[in-house]
N, C-alpha and C positions, 0 to 999 in steps of 0.2 A: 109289439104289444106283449110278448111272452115277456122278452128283457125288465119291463116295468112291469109286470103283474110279477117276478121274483122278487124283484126287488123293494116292492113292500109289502109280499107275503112273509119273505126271510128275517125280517126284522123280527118278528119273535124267536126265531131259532136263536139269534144270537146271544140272549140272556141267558143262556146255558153254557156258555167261555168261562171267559178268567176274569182272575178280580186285582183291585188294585187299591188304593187308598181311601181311608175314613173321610167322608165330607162335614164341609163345618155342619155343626147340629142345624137338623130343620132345614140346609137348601136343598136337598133336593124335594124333602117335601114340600116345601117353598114355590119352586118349581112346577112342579104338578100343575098345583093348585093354581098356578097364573096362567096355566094352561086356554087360549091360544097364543098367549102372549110372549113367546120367547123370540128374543132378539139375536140370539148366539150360542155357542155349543157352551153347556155347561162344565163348572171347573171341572177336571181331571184328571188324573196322573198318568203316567205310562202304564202299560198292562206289565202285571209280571205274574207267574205262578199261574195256578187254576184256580177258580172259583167257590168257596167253602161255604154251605148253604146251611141254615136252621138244622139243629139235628129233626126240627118239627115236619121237615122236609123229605124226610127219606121217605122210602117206599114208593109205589108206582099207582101214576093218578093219571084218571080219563080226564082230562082239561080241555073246555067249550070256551072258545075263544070268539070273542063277538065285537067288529067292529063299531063302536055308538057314534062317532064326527071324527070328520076329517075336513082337515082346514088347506087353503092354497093362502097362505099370507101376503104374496105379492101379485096374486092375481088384480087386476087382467095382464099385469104385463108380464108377467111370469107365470107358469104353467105347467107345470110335469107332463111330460105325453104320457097317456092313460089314467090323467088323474080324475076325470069326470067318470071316466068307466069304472072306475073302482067304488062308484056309489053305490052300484048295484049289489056290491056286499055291504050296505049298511045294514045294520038289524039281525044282519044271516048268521045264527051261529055255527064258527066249525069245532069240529069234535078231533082228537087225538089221544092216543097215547103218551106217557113222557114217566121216566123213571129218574129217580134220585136216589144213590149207594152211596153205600162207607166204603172208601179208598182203602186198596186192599195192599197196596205201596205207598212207600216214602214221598210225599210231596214235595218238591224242589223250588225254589224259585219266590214261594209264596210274599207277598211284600206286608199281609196282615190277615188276622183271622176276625171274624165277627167279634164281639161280644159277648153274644149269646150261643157262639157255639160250644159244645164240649172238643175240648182239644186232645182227648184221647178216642174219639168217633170224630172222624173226618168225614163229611158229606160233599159227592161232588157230582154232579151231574152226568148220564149217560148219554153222552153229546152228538155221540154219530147217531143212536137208537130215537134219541128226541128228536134231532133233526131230519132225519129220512121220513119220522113219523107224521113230523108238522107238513113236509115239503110237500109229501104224498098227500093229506088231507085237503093239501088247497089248491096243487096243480095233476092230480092222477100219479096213476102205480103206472100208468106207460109214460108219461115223462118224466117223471126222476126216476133215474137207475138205482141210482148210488150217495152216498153221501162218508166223506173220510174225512177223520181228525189224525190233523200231520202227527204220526207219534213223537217227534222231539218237540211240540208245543200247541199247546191246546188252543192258543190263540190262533191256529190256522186253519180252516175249513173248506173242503172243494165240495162240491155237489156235480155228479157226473148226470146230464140229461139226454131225453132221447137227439138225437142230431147233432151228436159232435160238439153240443154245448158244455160247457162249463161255469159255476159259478163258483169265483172265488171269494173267500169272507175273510180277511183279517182285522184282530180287534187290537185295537193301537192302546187304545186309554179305558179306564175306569175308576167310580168315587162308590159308597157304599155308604149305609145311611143303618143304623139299628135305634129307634127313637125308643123300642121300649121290648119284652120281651117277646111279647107274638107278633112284632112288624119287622121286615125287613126289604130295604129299599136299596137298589143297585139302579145304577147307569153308566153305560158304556158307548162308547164310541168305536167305528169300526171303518173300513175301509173295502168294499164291494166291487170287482170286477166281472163281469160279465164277458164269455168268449165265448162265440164259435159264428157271429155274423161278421160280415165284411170290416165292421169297426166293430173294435173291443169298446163299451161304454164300462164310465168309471163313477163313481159315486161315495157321501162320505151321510152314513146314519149316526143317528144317537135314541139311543134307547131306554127309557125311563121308566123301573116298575115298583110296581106300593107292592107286597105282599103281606098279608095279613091273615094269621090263623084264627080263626071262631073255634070257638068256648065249644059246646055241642051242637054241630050240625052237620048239616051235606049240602052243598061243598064246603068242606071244613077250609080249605083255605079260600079265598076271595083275591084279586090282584087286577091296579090299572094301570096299565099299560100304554106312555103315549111314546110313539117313536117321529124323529124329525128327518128327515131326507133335506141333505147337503147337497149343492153344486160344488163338483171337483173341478180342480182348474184347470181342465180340458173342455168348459164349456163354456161357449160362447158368449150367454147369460151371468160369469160367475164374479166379473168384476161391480155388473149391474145387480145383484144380489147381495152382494156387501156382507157376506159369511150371516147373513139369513137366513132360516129354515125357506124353503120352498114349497113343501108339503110337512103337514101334520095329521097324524092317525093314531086317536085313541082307540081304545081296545077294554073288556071289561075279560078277564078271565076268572074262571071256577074250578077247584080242584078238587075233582072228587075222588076217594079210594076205590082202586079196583078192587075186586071180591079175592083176589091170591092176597090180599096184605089186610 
């Protein structure tokens, strides 16, 4: 049960990686908005570089992360183990930390920058700080230890947990969507390994988010969040899934400013 309760807690941590290619205008909005209705992983390119976010984006925000539906689309014959129990966070908002900085080095690798960014203020996310902070808000400060970004590429991530576990996160592909000045839409694809029980389980997410800054308010930015859970071809189910989502979980998130910013 802990293996699938990471496994679609950590799907928000992942939006904090690397970025990769402009999608054609409108599908990933597109996307969304068909939401339950995805047949397959959305187009996107290889991961290269790190992630270049809104300059609207910097500074460090309390973000209440609230799961609204989550879908089994091939149920009854298919089924995520843990996916009925994860009902019992419908509604429930969680609360974290998560900060967003100007890159204080040379950026390498990058394959594109927003639009709307300023290209002499780099923003990129503080990805081990975001992620220790989400992992702690939804499974305790005594099961995750730790949480490390490979320093030769930001697309790597392990999570060190109580009992010899480990969760490994790498992000393979992403497309990136700027429809207009205060929205910015990313999705990524990633590749999840899970160690330290008798059998390492594998798994492949995609993670889809709106962000949206408001005019004057609190929480000045708003963002939904659906992520899809893949069967990897280690599973038994993964020919009779036919590259199907198996699980779907929307997310509504709120970005509020902490009182240092």
């Amino acid at each position: 049960m802990l293996c699938i309760r990471l496994i679609w807690s950590f799907c928000l941590i992942l939006i904090f990686l690397v970025g990769t290619g402009e999608a054609k205008a409108g599908e990933l909005s597109q996307r969304l908005a068909n939401f339950p209705q995805w047949e397959q992983l959305t187009s996107v390119e290889q991961a290269g570089g790190d992630l270049v976010y809104p300059d609207w984006m910097a500074g460090s925000w309390q973000v209440t992360s609230t799961l609204v539906d989550l879908v089994a689309p091939l149920a009854p014959d298919i089924v995520t183990p843990g996916f009925e129990a994860n009902r019992q966070q419908l509604n429930q908002p969680v609360s974290f930390l998560v900060r967003f900085m100007k890159e204080k080095t040379p950026i390498t690798g990058l394959k594109l920058i927003p639009k709307i960014v300023n290209k002499s203020s780099i923003i990129v996310a503080d990805r081990a700080f975001n992620s220790l902070n989400l992992a702690r808000a939804y499974l305790g400060d005594e099961v995750v230890l730790s949480t490390k970004v490979d320093p030769d590429s930001p697309n790597r991530q392990i999570t060190f947990l109580l009992g010899n576990r480990q969760l490994v996160s790498i992000v393979t592909a992403r497309a990136i969507e700027t429809p207009e000045n205060s929205k910015f839409i990313t999705s990524e694809v990633f590749q999840q390994l899970f160690k330290g029980d008798s059998r390492p389980y594998f798994n492949t997410v995609e993670s889809t988010t709106a962000y949206h800054k408001l005019a004057t308010s609190n929480p000045a930015i708003l963002a939904e969040q659906v992520t899809a859970v893949y069967l990897s071809p280690q599973d038994p189910d993964y020919f009779a899934a036919a590259s199907r989502p198996v699980a779907l979980y929307r997310y509504r998130l709120e970005f509020s400013p902490t009182p240092q910013d």
